[in-house]
N, C-alpha and C positions, 0 to 999 in steps of 0.2 A: 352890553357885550363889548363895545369898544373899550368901556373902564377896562373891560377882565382884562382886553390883550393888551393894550397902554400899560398894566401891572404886571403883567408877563414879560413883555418886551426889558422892562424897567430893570425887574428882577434877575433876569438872564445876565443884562446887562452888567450887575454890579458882581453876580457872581464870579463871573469871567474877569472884569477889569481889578476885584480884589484878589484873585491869585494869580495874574499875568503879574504881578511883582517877583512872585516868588517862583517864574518861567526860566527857567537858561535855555541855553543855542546850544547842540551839539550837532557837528558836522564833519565831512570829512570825505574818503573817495577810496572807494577798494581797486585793486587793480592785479593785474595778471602779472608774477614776481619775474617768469622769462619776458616773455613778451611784450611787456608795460603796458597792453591794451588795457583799457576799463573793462567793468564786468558787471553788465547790466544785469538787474532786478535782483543781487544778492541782497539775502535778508540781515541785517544790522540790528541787535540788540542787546538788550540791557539786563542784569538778572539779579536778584540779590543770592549773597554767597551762602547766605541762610539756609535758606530752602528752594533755593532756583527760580523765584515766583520772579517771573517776565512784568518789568518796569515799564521798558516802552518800546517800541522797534520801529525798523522805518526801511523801505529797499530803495537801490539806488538808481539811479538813471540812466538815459544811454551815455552818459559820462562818467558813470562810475560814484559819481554823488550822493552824496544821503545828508538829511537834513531832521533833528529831531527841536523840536521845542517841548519841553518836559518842566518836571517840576524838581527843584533842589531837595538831594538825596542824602545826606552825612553819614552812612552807612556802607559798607564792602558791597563792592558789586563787579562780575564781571563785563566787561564789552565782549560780544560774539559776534562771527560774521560766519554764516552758513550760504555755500554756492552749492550746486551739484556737480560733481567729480571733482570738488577741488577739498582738502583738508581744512575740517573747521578752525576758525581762527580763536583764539579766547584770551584774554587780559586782564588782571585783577585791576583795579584801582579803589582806592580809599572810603571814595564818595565821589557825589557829581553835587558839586554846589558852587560853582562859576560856569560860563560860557567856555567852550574849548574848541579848537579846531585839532581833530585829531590829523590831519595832512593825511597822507599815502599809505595805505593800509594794503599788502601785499599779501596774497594768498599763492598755497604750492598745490597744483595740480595731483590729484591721488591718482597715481600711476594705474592701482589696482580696480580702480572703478572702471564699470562698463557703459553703454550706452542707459540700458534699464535699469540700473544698479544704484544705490546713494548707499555709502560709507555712513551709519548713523556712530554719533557720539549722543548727542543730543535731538531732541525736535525742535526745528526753529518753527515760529511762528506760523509765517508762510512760506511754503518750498514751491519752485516751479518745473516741473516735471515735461518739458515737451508741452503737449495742449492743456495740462492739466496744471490747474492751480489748486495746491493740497493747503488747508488750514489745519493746524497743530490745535484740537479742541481743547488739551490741558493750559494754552497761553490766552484764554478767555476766558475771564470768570464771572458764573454764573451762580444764581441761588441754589443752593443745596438740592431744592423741591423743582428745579425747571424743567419745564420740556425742553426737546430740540429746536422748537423756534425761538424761544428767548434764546438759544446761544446761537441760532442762525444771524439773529437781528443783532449777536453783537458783533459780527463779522466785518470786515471792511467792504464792503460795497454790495452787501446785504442789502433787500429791503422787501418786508412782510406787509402785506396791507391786511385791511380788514375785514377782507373773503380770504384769508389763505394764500394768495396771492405772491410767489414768489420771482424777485427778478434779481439778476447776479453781473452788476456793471451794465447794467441798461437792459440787461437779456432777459427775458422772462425764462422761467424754470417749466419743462412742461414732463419732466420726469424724477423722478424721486428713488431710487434704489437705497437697499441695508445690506451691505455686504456684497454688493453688485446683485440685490435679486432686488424683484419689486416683494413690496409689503404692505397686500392686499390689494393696493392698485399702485398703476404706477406714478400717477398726479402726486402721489406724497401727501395728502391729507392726513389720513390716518397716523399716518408714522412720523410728524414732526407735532403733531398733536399727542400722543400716546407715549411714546418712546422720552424715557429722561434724559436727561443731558449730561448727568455723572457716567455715565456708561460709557459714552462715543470716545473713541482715540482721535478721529480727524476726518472731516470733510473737504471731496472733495471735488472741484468743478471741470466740465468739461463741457466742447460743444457736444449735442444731442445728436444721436445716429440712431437708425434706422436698425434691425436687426440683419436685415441683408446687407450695410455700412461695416456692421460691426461684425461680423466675419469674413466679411472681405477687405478687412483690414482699410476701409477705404474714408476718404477727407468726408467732414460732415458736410450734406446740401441745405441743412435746416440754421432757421436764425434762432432756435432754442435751444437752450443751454440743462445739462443733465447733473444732478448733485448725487453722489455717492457716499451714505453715511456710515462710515467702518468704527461698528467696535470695540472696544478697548476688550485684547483678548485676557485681559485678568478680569471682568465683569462678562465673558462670555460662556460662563458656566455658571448657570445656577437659576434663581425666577425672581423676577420681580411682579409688581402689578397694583390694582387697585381696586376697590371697591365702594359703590355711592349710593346711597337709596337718600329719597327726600320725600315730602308730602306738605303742600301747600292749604292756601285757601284755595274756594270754587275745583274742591276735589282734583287738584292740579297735582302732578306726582312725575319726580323721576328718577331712572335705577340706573347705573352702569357697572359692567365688570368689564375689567382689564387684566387681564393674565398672561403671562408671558413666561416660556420656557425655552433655555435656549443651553446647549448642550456642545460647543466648539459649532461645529459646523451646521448640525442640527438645531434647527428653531421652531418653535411649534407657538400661535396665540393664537387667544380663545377672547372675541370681544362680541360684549351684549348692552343693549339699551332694550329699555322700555321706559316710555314719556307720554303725555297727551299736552304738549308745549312744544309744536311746531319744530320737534328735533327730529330728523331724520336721516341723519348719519352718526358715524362713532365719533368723527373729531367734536373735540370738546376744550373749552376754554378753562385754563386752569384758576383765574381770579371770576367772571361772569358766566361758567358754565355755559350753557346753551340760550343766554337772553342774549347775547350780542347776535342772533339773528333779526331780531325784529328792529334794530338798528335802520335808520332812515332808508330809503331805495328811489333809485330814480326810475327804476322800471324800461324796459328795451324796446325798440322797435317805434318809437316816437313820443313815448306816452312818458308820461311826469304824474308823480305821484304826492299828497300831505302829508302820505305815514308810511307806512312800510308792514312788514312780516309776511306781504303774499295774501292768496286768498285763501280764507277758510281756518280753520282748527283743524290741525291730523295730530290725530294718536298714532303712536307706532311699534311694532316690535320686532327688535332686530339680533340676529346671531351672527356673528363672525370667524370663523375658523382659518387660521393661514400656516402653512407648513413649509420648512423652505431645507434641505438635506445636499449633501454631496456623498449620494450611496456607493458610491466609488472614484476614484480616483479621475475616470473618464467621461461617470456617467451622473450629470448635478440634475437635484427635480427640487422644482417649489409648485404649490399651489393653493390654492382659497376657497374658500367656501361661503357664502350668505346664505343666509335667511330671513327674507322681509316679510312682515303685516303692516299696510297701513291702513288707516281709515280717516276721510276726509269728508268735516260736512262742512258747510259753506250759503249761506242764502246770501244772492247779490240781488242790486236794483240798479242800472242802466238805461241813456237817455242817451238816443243821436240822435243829429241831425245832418243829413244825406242830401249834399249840394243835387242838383241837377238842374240843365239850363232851362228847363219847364216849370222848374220851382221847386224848394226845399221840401222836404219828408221830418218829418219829429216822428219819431219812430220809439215807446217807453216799455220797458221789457220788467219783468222779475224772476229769479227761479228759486228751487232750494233742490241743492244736490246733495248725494251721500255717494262718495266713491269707493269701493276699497281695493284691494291689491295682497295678493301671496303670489311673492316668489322666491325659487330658488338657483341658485347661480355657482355654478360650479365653472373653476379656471384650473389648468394644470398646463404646466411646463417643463419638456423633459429635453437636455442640452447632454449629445454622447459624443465626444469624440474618438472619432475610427482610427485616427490615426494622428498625427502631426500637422499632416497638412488638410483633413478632411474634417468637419463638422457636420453634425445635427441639430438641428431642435426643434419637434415639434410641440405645439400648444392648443391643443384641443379648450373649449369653451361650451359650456352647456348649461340652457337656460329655461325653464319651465316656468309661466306663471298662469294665476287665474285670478281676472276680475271681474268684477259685477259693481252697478250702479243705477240708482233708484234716483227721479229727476221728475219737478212737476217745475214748468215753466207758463208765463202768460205773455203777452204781448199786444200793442195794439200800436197804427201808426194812423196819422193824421198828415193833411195838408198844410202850408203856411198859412191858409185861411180859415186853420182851424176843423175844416170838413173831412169826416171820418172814412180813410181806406179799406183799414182792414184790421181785424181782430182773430188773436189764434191764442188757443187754453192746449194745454199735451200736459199728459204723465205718460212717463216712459219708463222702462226696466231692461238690463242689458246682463249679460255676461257673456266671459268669452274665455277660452283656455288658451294658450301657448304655447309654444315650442319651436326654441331654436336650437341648434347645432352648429358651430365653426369651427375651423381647423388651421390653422397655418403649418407648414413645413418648410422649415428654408435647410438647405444643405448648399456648402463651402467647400470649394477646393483649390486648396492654393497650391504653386509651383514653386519649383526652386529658383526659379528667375523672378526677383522682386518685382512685385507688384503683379505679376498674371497672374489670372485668377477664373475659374469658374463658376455662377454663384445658379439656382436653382429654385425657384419658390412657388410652392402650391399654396393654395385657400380655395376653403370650401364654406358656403355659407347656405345654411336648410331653415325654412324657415314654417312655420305651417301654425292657421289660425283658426279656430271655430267658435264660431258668438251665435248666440240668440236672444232677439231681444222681443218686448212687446213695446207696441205703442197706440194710445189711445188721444187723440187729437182731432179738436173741430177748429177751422180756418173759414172765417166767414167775412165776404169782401160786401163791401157797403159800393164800391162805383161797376163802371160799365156793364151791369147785368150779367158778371161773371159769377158761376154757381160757385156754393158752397165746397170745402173738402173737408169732408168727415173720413176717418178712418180709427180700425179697428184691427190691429191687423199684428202678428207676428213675423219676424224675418229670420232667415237661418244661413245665414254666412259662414263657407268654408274656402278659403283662402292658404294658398300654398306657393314658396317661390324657392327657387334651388339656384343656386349662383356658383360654380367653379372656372379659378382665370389658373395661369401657367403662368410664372414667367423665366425665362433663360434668357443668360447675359454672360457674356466672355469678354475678359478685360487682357487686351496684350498691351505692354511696354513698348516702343519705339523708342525713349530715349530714356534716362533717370528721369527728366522731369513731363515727357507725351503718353500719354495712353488713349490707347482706342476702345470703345466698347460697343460691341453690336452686340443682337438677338433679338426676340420678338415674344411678344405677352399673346396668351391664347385668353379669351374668355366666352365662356358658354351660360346663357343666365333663362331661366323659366320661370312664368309666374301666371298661377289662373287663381281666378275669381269668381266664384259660384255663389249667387244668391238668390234666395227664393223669398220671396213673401206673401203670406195666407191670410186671404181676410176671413173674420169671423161668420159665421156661419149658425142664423138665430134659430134654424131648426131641430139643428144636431147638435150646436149648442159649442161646436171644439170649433177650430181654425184649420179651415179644412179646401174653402176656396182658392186654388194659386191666381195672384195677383197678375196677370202677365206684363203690367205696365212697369211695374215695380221688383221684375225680376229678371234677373241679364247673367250669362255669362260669357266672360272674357279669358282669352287666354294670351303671350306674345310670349314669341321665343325674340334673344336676340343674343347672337355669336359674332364674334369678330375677331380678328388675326390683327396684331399691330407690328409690322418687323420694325427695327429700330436702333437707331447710331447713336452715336456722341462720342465725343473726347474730352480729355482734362488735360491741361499744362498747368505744371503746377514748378513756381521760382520757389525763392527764398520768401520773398516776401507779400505774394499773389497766388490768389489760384483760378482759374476760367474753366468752367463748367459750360458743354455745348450740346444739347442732346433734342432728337427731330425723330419723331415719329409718322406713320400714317395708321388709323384706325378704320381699317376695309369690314364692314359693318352691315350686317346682313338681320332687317328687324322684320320680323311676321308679327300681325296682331291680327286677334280672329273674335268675332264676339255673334253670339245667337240672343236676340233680343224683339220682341213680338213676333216670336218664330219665323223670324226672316235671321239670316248668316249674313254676316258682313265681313268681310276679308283686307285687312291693308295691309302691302308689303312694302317695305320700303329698301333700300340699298343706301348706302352712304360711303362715302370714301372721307375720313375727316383727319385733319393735320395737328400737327402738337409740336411746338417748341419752346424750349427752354433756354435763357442763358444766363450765367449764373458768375459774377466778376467779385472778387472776392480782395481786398489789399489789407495788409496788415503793417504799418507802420511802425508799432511795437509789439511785443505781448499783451499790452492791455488798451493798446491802440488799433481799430481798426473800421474799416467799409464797407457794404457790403449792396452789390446791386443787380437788383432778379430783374429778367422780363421773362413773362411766362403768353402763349397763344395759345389756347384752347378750345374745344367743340362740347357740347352739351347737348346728347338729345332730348326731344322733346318728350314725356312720358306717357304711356300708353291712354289712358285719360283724357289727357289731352290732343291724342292725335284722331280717338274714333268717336265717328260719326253718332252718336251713339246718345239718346235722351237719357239724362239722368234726374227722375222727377219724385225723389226722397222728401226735397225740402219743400212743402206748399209754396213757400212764397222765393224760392229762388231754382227755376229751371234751367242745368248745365248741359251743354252739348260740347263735345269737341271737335275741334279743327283739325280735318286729313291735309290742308296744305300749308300744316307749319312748319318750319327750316329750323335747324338746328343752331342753336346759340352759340354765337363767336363771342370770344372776351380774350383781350389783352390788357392786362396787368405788368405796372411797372411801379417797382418796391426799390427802395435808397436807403439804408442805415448806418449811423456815423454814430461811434461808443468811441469812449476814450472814460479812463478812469487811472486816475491817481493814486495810488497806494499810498506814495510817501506826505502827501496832505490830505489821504480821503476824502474825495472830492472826485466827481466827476460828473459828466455829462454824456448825453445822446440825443440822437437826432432824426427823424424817418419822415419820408413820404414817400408816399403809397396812389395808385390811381389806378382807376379801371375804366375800361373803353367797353362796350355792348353794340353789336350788329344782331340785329331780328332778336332782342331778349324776347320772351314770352311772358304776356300780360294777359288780367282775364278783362272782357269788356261787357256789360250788363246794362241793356234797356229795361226799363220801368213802363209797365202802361200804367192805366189809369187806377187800377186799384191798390197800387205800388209793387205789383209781384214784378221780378226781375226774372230775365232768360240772360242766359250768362254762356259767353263762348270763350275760346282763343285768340287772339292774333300776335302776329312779330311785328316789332317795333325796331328801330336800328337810331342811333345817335343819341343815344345816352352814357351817362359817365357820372364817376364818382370821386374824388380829390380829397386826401387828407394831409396834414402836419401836425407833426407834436415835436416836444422837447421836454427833454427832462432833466432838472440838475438840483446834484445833492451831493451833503457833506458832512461831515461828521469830525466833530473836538473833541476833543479829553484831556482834561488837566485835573489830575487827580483822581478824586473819588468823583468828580464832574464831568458828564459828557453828555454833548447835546450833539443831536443831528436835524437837519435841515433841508427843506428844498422846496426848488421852485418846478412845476409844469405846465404847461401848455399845450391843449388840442383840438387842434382847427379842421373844419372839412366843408366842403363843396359839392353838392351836385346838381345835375340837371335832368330831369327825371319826365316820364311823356308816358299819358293813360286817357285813360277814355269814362266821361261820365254821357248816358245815353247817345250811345255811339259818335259822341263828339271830343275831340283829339285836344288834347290841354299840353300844357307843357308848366313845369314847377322846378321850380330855382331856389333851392336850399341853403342856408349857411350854419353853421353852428361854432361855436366857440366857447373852450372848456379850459381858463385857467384856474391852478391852485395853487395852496401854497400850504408846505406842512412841518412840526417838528414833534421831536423829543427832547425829552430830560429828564435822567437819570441821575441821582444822587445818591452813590454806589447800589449798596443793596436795599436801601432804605426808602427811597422815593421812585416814581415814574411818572410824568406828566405829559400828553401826548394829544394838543392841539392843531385842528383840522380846519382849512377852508377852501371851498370850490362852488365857483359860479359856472353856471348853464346857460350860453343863450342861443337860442333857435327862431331861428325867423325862412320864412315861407316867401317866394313872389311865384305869383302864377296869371300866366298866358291863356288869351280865348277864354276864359274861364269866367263865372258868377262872382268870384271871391278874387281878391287885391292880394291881399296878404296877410300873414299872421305873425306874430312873433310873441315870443315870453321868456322872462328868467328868471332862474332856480336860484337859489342863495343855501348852501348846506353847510354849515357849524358844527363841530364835534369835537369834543374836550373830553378825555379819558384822564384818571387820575388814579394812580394806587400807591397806596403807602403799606409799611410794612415791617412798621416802627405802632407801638412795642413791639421786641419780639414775639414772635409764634401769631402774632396781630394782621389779619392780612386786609385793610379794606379799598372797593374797588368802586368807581365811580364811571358812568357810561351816559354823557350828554350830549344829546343834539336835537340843531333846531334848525326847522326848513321852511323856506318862502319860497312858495312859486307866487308868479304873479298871474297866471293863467289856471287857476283851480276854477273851476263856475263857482256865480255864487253863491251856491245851496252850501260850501264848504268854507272853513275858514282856510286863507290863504298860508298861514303860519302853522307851525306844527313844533311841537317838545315831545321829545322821547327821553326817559333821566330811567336807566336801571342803576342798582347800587346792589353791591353785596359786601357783609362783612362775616369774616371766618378767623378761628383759633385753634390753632395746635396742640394737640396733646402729648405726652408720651413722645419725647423726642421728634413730636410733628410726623408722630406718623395716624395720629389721628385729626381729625379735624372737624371741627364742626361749627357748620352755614348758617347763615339767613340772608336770604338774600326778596329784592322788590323790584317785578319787573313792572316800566311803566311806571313808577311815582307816582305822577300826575296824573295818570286814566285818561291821559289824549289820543293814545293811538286810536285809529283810524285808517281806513280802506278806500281813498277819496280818489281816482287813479282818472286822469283826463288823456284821453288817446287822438291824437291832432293826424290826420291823413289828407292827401291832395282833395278825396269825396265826400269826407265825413267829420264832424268832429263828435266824441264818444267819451259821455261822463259816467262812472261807473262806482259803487256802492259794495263791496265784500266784507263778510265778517271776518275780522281780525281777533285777534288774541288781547286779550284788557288787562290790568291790571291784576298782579297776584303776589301774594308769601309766600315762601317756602322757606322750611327750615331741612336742613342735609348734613347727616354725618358720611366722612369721607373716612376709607381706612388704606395706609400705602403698606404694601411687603415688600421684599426684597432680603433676598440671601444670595452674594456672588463670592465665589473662592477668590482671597486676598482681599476682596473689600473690607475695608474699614468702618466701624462702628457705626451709625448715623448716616452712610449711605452718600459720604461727603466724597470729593474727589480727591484722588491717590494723585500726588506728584512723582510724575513718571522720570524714570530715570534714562 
């Protein structure tokens, strides 16, 4: 592996230093022609007179500066310079084939432009609009056949990872709109996955708000960033889409439809899967289809994995429906529709080992499950405006499903001396139906005095749940002359919870840059819990005996009023968020359980604040730093008194004198990106403080069964850092990007093993390092590395410490030479050093597929091999302060498949072949 990157390195290397000969300098400075100020972030570029295809561009500084290093051109070309309100500037010249300094480049103010307004001649590249930075998608060019994340990724300070994963200048992306609507969801999966890239006119970025932000016209409070994908309205009339059916070895098979109609404002898609290859969504990769899930995983929550794709084999079947309209002028509606089947079987085998200061527990389990899952999900959105200053929108949500699950498990645990505690056999059978209901309604009213405002918001959330299950289980303990539990018994669980909050909020002005905001959040929440369980009954032969041990209901109301302030000062270059609530908190919990009533009431008065410092240095410069105080109560569960004796070998009760959860969090972020060298960095740390967090605490007696309660614990904390920095070249048909990251964290964490108090001191540390290579349309090469390491020290405690580290490789490569030729390459390879070892430490995953074009590439047809090597594996080791847990899943193995793909598309004005129109 070090030859490959010493070869990579080498080759980069020469690439680059053979055409930095044939590099020139172009520079120079725009400036304001009254005024002589400079004029920052104006876009600079280059075009051929041909056909307008954008050479290379660059914006300028807070001095007005730009600076291009490009490649020698002997061809017409103009210089452009595009400001907003100012008249585009343009210049013919010959060629660019020496160094030049163009000096002082003077632009004239367009009289006639307005604040919201831009005067188009042309699309430059990037325009900057107030908070909004718009990319020009005709000035990136993309494959013919691309989705929108190949042209998202060819953006300046882009960056796509290998879940989907979008982040824009350090920012992560946590919404996705088409046309300012969402498209099926709002994460943006589906629609940077599905949607072509010849279609789109321009994306564009913005901080992420809130829908009660966003009609009250009000500064973002969130550190995520929102991408807007508009259209090209000559591709906005007409359908495009696709169609894929495949069939492998080991009866492996999969189908999609992609269909898409879309009508100016009206858009209507219809998207379907059906697979039995661990696909269970529509997004889909256009070179490796759906194998790049089973891609290496490090797995969450502490645990470190040899292989990856998750536990089990699911089959799936999936319909999509999304509709998006403006049925009138005032009154805009979108919405969606799913329908899921899945089905999941899965046989695992699992081995802990359960510190305790009495002496360890080996505890070896196996099961075999079959889960499945129908449901349906319906979303709709309907935005009316009443008037100018008045808004609507409400978004109803409704969700139905029904599962069922068939599960035979065994288990037996033993002493470190080898002497047998306890042994338990169950088959179990479950189903249960669904049904939720949500609602949001926000309503806006703004004044004619900037910035006052009235904003308005209900949500309603219904939820209701009925299962029955059977179970058949004998639990037989080998120490302290505890009896046997056998049972036989059926449960019938009806569960129901109703959740509606209020909130009103009035925002006045005090100066252009002070505002005040008071009003108060209503919330009213209920939820009961009825269940029965019937043992079997050998005379009558039904289930007909009620269990009284094993059957309880609960119910708890809990209302509360929060009145509540803040204010914003908001400069030119700062803005300070201050907002204090109180949460007057009124919880009843009531439960009937061996026909005795238990009643706890509690009252709470809990505080919240916020502060929120915000500095922006430039446009693409800025800081950002939260402290947030908040209260958590403890949940009903865990607050009553109340035996819960389901699980043979683990009996839970809760605690009436738990306190509610304090936590202060303090977040730092520092983004800075460079447009005119592509290049940039950020920077966060983050930490959380905990008073009385709530933990559960569990003694073992002798035959290892645990009684399990609550307590509060206070003096704990958690500490993070990262840094991230990347960049991106281009010289020519050549461009590579780069980067370095880094993420470190701390905590100090306090639990209880047989009711004795530990304390564990965590560190971890997560650098990487990554790039690409592009070799125009012809090559992509995209080499990965990150190391994990984790180490444990613990206090009072049987155990010292722990530690291990992950080593993960991944080299993606596609070529795409010959034409209509497309082949893709998907390697990685993982070391832990902490796998037990029943497993090998080391791990290779290698998918490949190769595909060809037919008929102008609108047909195509696959083969693709996921797994090469038939290594994957389901090898998952889970490291905790009490336990450490090796565990055994079946995985998805080796398979063929061969897949014909078919693309359509007909849009008015489009061009033959589906290629992108140079916009005028």
């Amino acid at each position: 592996m070090t030859k490959i990157y010493s070869f990579l390195s080498f080759f980069f290397l020469f690439v680059f230093t053979a055409h930095s000969q044939n590099d020139i300098t172009i520079r120079g400075a725009i400036l304001d022609v009254n005024t002589q100020l400079p004029l920052e972030m104006a876009t600079v570029y280059f075009t051929t007179i041909k056909d307008s295809t954008v050479i290379e561009y660059a914006t300028t500084d807070k001095n007005g500066a730009f600076r291009m290093d490009i490649k020698k051109y002997d061809k017409p070309v103009f210089l452009k310079v595009s400001y907003m309100g100012y008249q585009t500037y343009f210049e013919e010249y010959k060629g660019l084939t020496e160094s030049k300094d163009f000096g002082k480049i003077y632009m004239l103010e367009n009289v006639n432009a307005l604040n919201d307004v831009v005067i188009k001649t042309e699309a430059a590249p990037i325009t900057i609009k107030k908070d909004t930075l718009e990319f020009n998608a005709a000035s990136y060019k993309v494959r013919p056949d691309s989705n929108v994340e190949t042209l998202l990724k060819q953006l300046p300070g882009f960056d796509v990872d290998n879940d989907g994963k979008i982040t824009v200048n350090g920012r992560e992306v946590n919404q996705v709109l088409v046309n300012g609507k969402t498209f099926f969801d709002k994460d943006g999966a589906i629609a940077i996955k599905n949607l072509p890239a010849d279609i789109i006119k321009k994306i564009q970025v913005s901080d992420f708000k809130t829908k009660k932000e966003e009609l009250a016209k009000q500064e973002s409070t969130s550190d995520f960033s929102s991408i807007n994908i508009t259209i090209d309205e000559k591709k906005n009339k007409g359908y495009f889409g696709k169609i894929m059916g495949g069939y492998g070895t080991d009866d492996r098979y999969e189908a999609n439809v992609n269909l898409n109609y879309f009508n100016n404002k009206q858009k209507i898609s219809l998207l379907a899967s059906s697979n039995n290859i661990n696909a269970t969504g529509f997004s889909m990769d256009d070179v490796f289809d759906n194998m790049s899930g089973g891609r290496n995983s490090s797995g969450r929550g502490g645990s470190t994995s040899s292989g990856g794709s998750g536990k089990g084999i699911t089959q799936s079947n999936l319909v999509g429906l999304n509709y998006s309209d403006d049925w009138t002028k005032n009154l805009l509606a979108m919405g969606s529709y799913n329908f899921s089947n899945t089905i999941n079987n899965n046989d695992s085998k699992s081995n802990q080992l359960s510190f305790l200061p009495t002496g360890n527990i080996i505890t070896e389990a196996e099961s075999k499950t079959r889960n499945e899952s129908t449901g349906n999900n319906v979303n709709f959105e309907l935005e009316y405006k009443i008037n100018p200053s008045m808004r609507i929108v409400v978004a109803p949500k409704l969700n139905q499903s029904r599962t069922n699950s068939n599960s035979t498990s065994s288990s037996s645990s033993e002493d470190e001396n080898g002497n047998a505690l306890n042994e338990s056999n169950s088959k179990s059978y479950s189903e249960s139906d669904n049904f939720n209901f949500g609602n949001t309604i926000n309503f806006n009213k703004t004044f004619e005095k900037k910035s006052r405002n009235l904003s308005f918001v209900f949500t309603n959330n219904n939820t209701s749940t009925d299962s029955n299950g059977l179970n058949l289980s004998e639990t037989i303990f080998y120490q302290d002359n505890q009896p046997n539990d056998e049972r036989n018994q059926t449960t019938k669980k009806k569960n129901s919870s109703d959740a509606y909050s209020a909130d009103i909020e009035y925002t006045e002005p005090i100066t252009d840059s002070l505002r005040v905001r008071f009003g108060s959040d209503f919330d009213w929440n209920t939820s009961v819990n009825d269940e029965k369980t019937f043992n079997f009954n050998p005379d009558t032969q039904e289930y007909s005996d009620l269990n009284l041990s094993l059957s309880n209901y609960t119910s708890s109301v809990q209302n509360s009023v929060t009145p509540k302030v803040g204010i914003t000062l908001q400069k030119n270059k700062f803005t300070l968020n201050l907002d204090s609530r109180t949460s007057i908190v009124n919880f009843d919990n009531h439960s009937l359980y061996l026909n005795n009533a238990t009643d706890l009431n509690k009252k709470y008065a809990l505080p919240f604040a916020t502060a929120i410092f915000r500095y922006k240095f430039t446009r693409s410069k800025n800081l950002s730093l939260k402290y947030d105080y908040s209260n958590a109560l403890p949940s009903a569960t865990q607050l009553m008194p109340v035996v819960n004796l389901n699980n043979p070998l683990n009996t839970i009760v809760g605690n009436p004198n738990l306190h509610p959860v304090e936590k202060s969090s303090v977040n730092f972020n520092f983004k800075n990106y460079d447009f005119r060298s592509r290049s940039g960095y950020s920077l966060y740390l983050k930490g959380d403080y905990y008073d009385n967090d709530i933990v559960s605490t569990s003694i073992y007696d002798e035959s290892g069964k645990r009684n399990t309660t609550y307590v509060n614990i206070s003096g704990v904390y958690n500490a993070s850092i990262g840094a991230n920095w990347n960049q991106s070249v281009k010289s020519g048909a050549h461009t590579l990007r780069y980067g370095l990251g880094l993420n470190a964290g701390y905590s100090f964490d306090k639990g209880f093993t047989n009711a004795v108090l530990y304390n564990a001191k965590s560190t971890s540390i997560t650098p990487k390092v990554y790039m690409s290579y592009d070799y125009g349309e012809i090559l992509t090469i995209a080499p990965s590395y990150n190391l994990s390491y984790n180490q444990s020290k613990y206090e009072n405690y049987s155990r010292d410490a722990t530690s291990n580290v992950v080593h993960r490789i991944n080299l993606q490569t596609t070529t795409y030479w010959p034409e209509n030729l497309i082949f893709g390459n998907d390697f990685g390879y993982t070391y832990n050093s902490n796998i037990s070892g029943d497993f090998k430490k080391d791990f290779y995953l290698w998918n490949t597929s190769l595909s060809y074009g037919f008929f102008d590439k609108k047909l195509y047809a696959k083969v693709k091999v996921y797994d090469v090597l038939n290594q994957n594996l389901s090898a998952t080791r889970t490291i905790s302060a009490t336990a450490i847990r090796d565990e055994e899943n079946t995985v998805l193995r080796r398979y063929v498949m061969f897949s014909l793909a078919y693309k359509i598309g007909n849009f008015t004005g489009s061009e033959k072949g589906g290629k992108r129109r140079q916009r005028e």
